[in-house]
N, C-alpha and C positions, 0 to 999 in steps of 0.2 A: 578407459577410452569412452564407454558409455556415458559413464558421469558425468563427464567435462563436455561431452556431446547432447546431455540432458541440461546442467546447467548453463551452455549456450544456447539452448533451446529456448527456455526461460527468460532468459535477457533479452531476446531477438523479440520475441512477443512482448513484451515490457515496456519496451525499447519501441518497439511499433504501436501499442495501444497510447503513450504515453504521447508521439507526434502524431497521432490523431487527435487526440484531445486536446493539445495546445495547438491545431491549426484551427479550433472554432474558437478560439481567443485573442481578442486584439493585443497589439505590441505592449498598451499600457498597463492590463492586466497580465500578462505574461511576466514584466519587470520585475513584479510584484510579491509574486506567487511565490510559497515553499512548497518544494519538489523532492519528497525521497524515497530509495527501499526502505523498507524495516525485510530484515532476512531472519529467520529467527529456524531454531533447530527446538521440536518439541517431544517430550518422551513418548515414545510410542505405545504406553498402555493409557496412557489419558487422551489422545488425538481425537478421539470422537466428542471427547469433553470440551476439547480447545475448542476444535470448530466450532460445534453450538455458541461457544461464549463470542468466538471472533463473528461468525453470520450476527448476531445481536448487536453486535458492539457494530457492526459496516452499518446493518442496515438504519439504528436508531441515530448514526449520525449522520449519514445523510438524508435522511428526514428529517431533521432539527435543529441540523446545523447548518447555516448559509456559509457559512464560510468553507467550512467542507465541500471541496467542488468532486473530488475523488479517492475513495478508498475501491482498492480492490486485489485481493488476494488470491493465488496461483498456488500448486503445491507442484515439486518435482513429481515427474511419472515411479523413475524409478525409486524414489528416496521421499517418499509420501505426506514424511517427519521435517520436510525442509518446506518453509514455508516462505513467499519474499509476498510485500503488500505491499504495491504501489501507492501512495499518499500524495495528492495534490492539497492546496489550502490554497484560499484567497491571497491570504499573506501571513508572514508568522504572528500577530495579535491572533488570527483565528487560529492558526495549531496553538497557538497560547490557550485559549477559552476553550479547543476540545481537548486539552489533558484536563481542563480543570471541571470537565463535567461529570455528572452521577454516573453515565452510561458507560464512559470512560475508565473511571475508578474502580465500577467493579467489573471492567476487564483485563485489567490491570491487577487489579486484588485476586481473582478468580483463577487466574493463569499462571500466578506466580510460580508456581510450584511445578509446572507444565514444561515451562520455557527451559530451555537447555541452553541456550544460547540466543543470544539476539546481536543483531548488526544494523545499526542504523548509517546508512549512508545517503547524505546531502547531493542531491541532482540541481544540475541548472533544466530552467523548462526547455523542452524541443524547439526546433523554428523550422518549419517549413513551407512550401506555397503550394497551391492547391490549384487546380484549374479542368475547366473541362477541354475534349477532343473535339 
């Protein structure tokens, strides 16, 4: 019960950071965008190793990549090894251009061995309306 009450936890935050940041984006760039988790399950004597490589791998793309509008990564409370990373991109040419960079490769090369599991699952962006009282 926990779990399923941790992993709804998760999604609810997710799920609400993700229609925050597509209410400061107009309809046209919204259309546009690719939107998804990555869920990924990592062995828990290398975790401190992941992180390190994942904070370098968030931070050096979005610093350098325009297209990259959002990476950002959560871990469950109780299950520490479950990691979900929300990904926004301008549009798929830019997730195209950031697999295909240095920054990328070796975190991707670095982690291999890391990763237990991964789950990539495709989002549509949020819509919502904003207004003040």
């Amino acid at each position: 019960m926990k779990t399923t009450q941790t992993s709804k936890s998760c999604r609810i935050v997710l799920t609400a950071m993700l229609s925050i940041f597509c209410c400061s984006i107009t309809s046209a760039q919204e259309k546009n965008q690719m939107v998804r988790l990555a869920k990924l399950v990592i062995d828990s004597s290398q975790l401190t190793s992941y992180k390190a490589l994942l904070k370098e791998e968030i931070e050096t793309s979005m610093r350098v990549e325009p297209g990259v509008k959002m990476l950002y990564a959560v871990s469950e409370k109780d299950k520490p090894t479950h990691i979900t990373i929300l990904e926004i991109y301008a549009d798929t040419t830019a997730y195209q251009l950031h697999v295909q960079t240095p920054h990328f490769t070796k975190y991707k090369t670095g982690t291999k061995d890391m990763v237990k599991s991964l789950e990539l699952v495709a989002k549509l962006p949020g819509y919502c309306t904003a207004g003040s009282k």
